[in-house]
N, C-alpha and C positions, 0 to 999 in steps of 0.2 A: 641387795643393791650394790651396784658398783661405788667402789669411793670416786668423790670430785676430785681429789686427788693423790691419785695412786702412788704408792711408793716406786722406785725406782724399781728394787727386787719386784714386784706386782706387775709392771708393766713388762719389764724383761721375761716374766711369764707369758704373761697373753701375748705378747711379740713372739714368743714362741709357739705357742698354742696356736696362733690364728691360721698356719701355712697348712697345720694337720687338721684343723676344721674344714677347710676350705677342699683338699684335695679327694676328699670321698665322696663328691657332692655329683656324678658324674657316673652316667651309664658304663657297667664293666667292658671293656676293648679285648676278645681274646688274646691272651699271652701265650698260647702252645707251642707258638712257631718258636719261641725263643727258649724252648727247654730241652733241644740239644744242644746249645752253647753251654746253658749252666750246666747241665748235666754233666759236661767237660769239665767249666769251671769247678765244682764243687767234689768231683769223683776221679778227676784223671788228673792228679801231677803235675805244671809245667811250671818249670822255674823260669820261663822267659815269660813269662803275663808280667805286666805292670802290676796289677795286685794280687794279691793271695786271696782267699774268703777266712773268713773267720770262723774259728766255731760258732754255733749255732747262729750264724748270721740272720739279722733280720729282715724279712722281705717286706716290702709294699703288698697290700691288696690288689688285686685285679680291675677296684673301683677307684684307684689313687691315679688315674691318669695321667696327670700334669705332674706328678711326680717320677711317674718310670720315666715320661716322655721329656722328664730332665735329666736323669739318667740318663739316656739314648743322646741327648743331645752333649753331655759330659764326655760320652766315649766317642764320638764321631770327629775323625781326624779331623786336620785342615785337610785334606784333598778332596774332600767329600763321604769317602770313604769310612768303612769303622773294621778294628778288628775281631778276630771272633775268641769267643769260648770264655763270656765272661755271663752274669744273669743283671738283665736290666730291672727284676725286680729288687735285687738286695739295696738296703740301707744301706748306704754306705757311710764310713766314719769321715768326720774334716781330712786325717791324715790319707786315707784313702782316694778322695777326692781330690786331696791335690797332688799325691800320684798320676790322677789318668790326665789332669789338666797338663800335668806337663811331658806328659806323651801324647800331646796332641797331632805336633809335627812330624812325628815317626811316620813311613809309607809303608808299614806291615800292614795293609788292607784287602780283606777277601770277599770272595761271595760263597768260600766256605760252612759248611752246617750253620747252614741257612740265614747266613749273616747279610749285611745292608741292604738287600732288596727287601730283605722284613721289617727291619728298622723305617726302610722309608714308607713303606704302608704305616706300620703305626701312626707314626708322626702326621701322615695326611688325616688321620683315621681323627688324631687329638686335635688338627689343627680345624678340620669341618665343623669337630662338639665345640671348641672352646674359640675356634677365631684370634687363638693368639698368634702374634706374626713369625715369631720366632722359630714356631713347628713349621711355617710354609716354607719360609729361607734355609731352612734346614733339608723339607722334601727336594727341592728346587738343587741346592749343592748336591746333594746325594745321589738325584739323576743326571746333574750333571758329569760327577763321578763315573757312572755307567755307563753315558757315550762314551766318556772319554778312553773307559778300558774297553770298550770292544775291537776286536778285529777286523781289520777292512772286508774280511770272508767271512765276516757276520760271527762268530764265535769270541767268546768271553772267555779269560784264561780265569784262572781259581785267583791269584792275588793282581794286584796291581796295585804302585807299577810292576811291571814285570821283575820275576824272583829269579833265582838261579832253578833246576832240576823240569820236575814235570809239572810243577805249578804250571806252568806256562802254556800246558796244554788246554786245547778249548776241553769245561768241566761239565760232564752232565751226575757226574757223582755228587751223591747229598745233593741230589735236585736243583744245583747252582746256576745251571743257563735255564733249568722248566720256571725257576721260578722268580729269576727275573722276566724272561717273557711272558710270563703270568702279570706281573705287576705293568708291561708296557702294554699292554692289552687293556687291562683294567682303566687305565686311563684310556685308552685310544676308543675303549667302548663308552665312553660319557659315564662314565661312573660316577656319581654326586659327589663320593670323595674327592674327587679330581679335578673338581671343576676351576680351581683357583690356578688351574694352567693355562696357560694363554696358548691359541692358535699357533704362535708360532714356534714353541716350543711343541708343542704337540706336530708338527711336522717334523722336528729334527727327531720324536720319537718315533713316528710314521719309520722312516726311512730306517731306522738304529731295527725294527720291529720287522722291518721286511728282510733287512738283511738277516737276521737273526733266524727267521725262517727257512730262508734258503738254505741257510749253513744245516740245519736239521733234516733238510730235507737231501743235501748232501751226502753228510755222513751216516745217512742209514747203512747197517750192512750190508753187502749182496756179495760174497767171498765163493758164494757157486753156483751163479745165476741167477735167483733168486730172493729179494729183501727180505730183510730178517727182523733186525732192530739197530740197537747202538750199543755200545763200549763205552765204560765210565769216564774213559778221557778220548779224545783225536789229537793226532797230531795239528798245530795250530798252520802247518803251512803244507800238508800233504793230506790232511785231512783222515787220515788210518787207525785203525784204533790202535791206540797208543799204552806202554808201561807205565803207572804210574807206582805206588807203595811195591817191594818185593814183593810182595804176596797177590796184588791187581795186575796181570798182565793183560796182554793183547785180546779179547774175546767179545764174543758176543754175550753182553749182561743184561739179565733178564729185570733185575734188580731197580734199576736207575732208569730201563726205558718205560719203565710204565704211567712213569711223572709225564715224559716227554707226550705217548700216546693222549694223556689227559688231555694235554696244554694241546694238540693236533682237534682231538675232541671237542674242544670246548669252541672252535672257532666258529661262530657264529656261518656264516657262508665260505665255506671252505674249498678252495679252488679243487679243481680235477688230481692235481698231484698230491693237496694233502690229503685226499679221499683216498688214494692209491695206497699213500705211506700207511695211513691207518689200515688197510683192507690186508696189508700187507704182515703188518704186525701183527695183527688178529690169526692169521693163519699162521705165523711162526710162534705164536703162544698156546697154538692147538696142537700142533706137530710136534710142541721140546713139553709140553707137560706130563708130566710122571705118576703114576698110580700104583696104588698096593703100596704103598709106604707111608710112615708119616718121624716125626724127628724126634725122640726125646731127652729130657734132662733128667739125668739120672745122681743121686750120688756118689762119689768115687775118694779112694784116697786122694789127700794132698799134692796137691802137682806144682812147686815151687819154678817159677820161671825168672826171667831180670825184667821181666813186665809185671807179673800180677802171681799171687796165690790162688790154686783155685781149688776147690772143692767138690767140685760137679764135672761132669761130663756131657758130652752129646753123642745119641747113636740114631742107627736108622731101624727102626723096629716094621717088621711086613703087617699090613694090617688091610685086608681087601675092603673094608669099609671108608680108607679115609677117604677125604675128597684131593683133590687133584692137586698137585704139587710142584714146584720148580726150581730148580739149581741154579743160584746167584750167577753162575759165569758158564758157560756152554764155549765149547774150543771153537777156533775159527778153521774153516773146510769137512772138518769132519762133523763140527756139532754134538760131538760126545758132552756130556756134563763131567765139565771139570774141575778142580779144587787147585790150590796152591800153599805151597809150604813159605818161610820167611826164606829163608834161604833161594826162592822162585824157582824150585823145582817143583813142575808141573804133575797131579797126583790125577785118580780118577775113582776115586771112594773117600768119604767122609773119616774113615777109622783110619787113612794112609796119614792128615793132617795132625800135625803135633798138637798134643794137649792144649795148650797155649790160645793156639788161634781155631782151633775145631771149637772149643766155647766163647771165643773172645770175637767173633765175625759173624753174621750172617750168611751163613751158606747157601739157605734154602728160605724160597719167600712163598708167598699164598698170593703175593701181589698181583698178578696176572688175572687172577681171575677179577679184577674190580674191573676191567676193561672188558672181558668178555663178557659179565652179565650188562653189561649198558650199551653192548655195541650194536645188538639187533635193534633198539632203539633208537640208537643215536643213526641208522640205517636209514631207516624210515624218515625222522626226523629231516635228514639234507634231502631226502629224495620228494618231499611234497613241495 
């Protein structure tokens, strides 16, 4: 039995005890979306993060909801915004936490591998289970964050406010404009999560959601008469696909449009021009798909670079059984499958790229086909 009355140290216990009772009580919210941030944070480098991770840093459960979902609300700026490449599961220390508190006011904020349009689902996600108000004013700043950075041409650059370089470019790389227009969707479809949005905000996302369309429907390729798909970035005032890292140049990328194709896919009644966009993509993923080959990681000496150590390699081995295959970037006019070195000298075989970034990028995806086996479906589906 409990004592009548507790000592000081006893109560300072259960004062502490009751917050980790409390927070497992609660159906688990998928966390995938947020494990390419840590996966940065915890595997790749950067001395400009507000914090470091720790060794064997301790994470929250998946069922600790109101705990990550205070985390998320620790790292989301004043602007509404959050930066990326941190794990909104880890424990963090008092000294750690008031680190990110006081980089609140900093304007480093993206929509970067897969940053604040995921965060503000969460947070809706915790705020429908638990009703506390704290996670709604929190979704609420956050989309207001996202009007605020879009482009009058309906396109969303990678940070905002605007950065210096190709930041600035509208992003469809790491999914940053699919999957924000995934989450204005999500509300604009009556999604139960959503419901704590008022009418009239739900019109200013109406409008942020139509233009946002347009702009994808713009920037499709057509470089030789015929639509193709998209490029990891457009220029944000020419709309072309645009340079972004030395080694992402100018191209049609197979890679990043297949998110887009989804988000096209998924539109419940979808006007005559998105049926087109898709019909269109469908046939540029028929025509640039590759056979007889498939990619392997092989062991290899030591390959010291000022990035990374590596141990393995990738080659292209012939293989007439595998199934069908695509090249991250395909040239623009000619459509050849192309590769790129750091130095952005453009190559046209896997074995031309330096060690370095021949294992350390995605060259070649299998993505394309998730579209093609749905699309005879999804055919049918608008046509009744």
């Amino acid at each position: 039995m409990f004592p009548k009355k507790p000592s000081r140290l006893y109560a300072s216990f259960i004062g502490a005890l009751l917050p980790l009772l409390s927070i497992s009580q609660y159906t688990p919210i998928p966390t995938n979306i947020f494990n390419d941030a840590s996966n940065h944070w915890y595997h790749i480098s950067d001395k400009k993060n507000t914090i470091q991770p720790l060794p064997n840093q301790p994470r929250y459960q998946p069922s600790d909801i109101t705990a990550i979902a205070d985390n998320i609300l620790l790292f989301q700026h004043n602007n509404g915004g959050w930066p990326k490449n941190y794990d909104m599961l880890a424990v963090l220390t008092p000294e750690q936490q008031e680190l990110v508190k006081l980089s609140k006011s900093e304007e480093h904020t993206t929509f970067d591998n897969r940053t604040t349009y995921s965060h503000i689902s969460y947070l809706a996600q915790v705020y429908t289970t638990t009703h506390i108000e704290k996670y709604k004013e929190a979704v609420l700043h956050g989309l207001r964050f996202i009007l605020d950075a879009q482009y009058n041409n309906g396109g969303w650059p990678q940070y905002y406010p605007l950065e210096k370089g190709y930041s600035r470019h509208i992003t469809y790389n790491d999914d940053a404009m699919a999957g924000i227009m995934d989450l204005l969707k999500n509300i604009l479809d009556n999604q139960p999560t959503y419901s704590f949005v008022d009418d009239s905000f739900r019109k200013r996302l109406q409008k942020s959601f139509d233009k946002g369309l347009d702009c994808i429907l713009k920037t499709q390729i057509n470089d030789t008469g015929t639509p193709t798909v998209w490029c990891q970035q457009h220029d944000e005032v020419t709309l072309q696909p645009a340079w972004a890292r030395a080694f992402e140049p100018p191209c049609i990328c197979n890679g990043e449009s297949v998110k887009i194709v989804q988000f096209l896919m998924s539109i419940s009644h979808p006007s005559p021009e998105v049926v087109k966009a898709v019909q269109n993509a469908v046939a540029w993923f028929q025509a640039s798909k590759i056979t007889g080959i498939t990619i392997q990681t092989i062991q290899a000496a030591a390959d010291t670079s000022q990035y990374t150590v590596s141990h393995v390699d990738k080659i292209v081995v012939r293989d007439s059984s595998a199934p069908p295959i695509w090249t991250r970037y395909y040239e623009l006019k000619t459509h050849r499958p192309m590769f790129c070195n750091r130095d952005s000298k453009i190559v046209y075989s896997l074995a031309e790229v330096q060690r370095e970034r021949r294992v350390g990028y995605a060259w070649y995806t299998y993505e394309p086909q998730k579209v093609l086996d749905k699309y005879d479906n999804w055919l049918k589906k608008i046509k009744q």
